[in-house]
Steps between C-alpha positions, in 0.01 A plus 500: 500500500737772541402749846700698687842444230457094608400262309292250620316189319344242689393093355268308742645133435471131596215296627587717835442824359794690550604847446871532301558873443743619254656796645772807370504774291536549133842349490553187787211278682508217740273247579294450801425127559494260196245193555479508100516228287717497110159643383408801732922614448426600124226729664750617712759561285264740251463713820891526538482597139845656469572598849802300688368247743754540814413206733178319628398550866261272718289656829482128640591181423190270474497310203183734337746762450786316427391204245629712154840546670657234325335561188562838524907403547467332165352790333683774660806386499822687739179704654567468841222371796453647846266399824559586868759293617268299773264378189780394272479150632114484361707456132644163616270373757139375435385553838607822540329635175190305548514276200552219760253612721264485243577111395718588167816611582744670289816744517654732270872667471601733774481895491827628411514768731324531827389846690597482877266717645323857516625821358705352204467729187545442135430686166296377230616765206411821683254389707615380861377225710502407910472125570279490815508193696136430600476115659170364616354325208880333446828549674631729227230679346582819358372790360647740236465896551534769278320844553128473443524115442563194728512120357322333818511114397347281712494734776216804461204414248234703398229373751723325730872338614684190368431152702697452774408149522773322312819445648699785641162716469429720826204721514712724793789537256284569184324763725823704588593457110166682403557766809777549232398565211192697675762766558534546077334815382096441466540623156752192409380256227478156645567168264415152694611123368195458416090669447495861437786724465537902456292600823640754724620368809264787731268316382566183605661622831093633545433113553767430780753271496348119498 
């Protein structure tokens, strides 16, 4: 889907449902969280088609959104991996991305490059991105911004808020996160981790913030 000169394509994958967008323009994309397995990358590869792929990004670290990351290494080789720098121990440590918590524990490579907070910037092609650091449902949940769109993660979904039950969750701190991104335009297109994506966020700022 091509709106507003972006590019956006999005694969609900896993047993957990979740959303990987492939976002650009007509000539570089990234990736936004890879849970994919060897099979579901040959989908995502025909929606690349012949743009550049530029780097994968993750808005958390639990292991839903992370599980393809190794695969994903293999496949992509030299394309570089970034998280929030307080989730990039959920790579190497079962507890922290939940694979332990949940009895079957497993790790995976580290990101290569980490953001270290709010306000960083970077360019995918000609379109440009803010990394917004929006903890609550982990300690370095993120969102990505670009005018009229926001990647929420974990954080904002269409009918409700990421868990804040796991470790490092807060409902307090996932409650100043979604203050937030309540200050986004109304008419800005909102894409969760998982359920429905595309809704403007007025719309879901009409249902409060829990």
């Amino acid at each position: 889907m091509i709106k507003d000169n972006i590019y956006i394509e999005a694969f609900v994958f896993s047993p957990y449902a979740v959303n990987t967008y492939i976002v650009g323009d007509n000539k570089e994309v990234m990736i936004i969280d890879m849970p994919a397995t060897k099979d579901d990358l040959m989908l995502i590869d025909k929606s690349i088609g012949g743009r550049t792929l530029s780097r994968i990004v993750y808005t958390h670290g639990h292991f839903d959104h992370i599980q393809g990351s190794d695969e994903a290494r293999e496949h992509y080789k030299n394309i570089p991996q970034y998280i929030h720098k307080k989730d990039n121990i959920m790579f190497t440590d079962a507890n922290e991305n939940l694979t332990g918590y949940f009895g079957d524990p497993i790790t995976y490579h580290s990101a290569d490059f980490m953001f270290k907070g709010s306000g960083e910037t970077f360019n995918i092609g000609s379109i440009k991105f803010e990394v917004m650091h929006t903890p609550g449902h982990s300690n370095g949940s993120v969102c990505y911004y670009t005018d009229g769109h926001l990647f929420t993660g974990d954080t904002l979904f269409y009918m409700g808020v990421g868990r804040t039950d796991f470790p490092h969750g807060d409902g307090n701190t996932i409650k100043n996160s979604i203050e937030k991104i309540f200050e986004l335009p109304d008419e800005t297109l909102f894409y969760p981790g998982h359920e429905k994506y595309g809704a403007m966020l007025g719309k879901r700022k009409s249902l409060g913030i829990m």
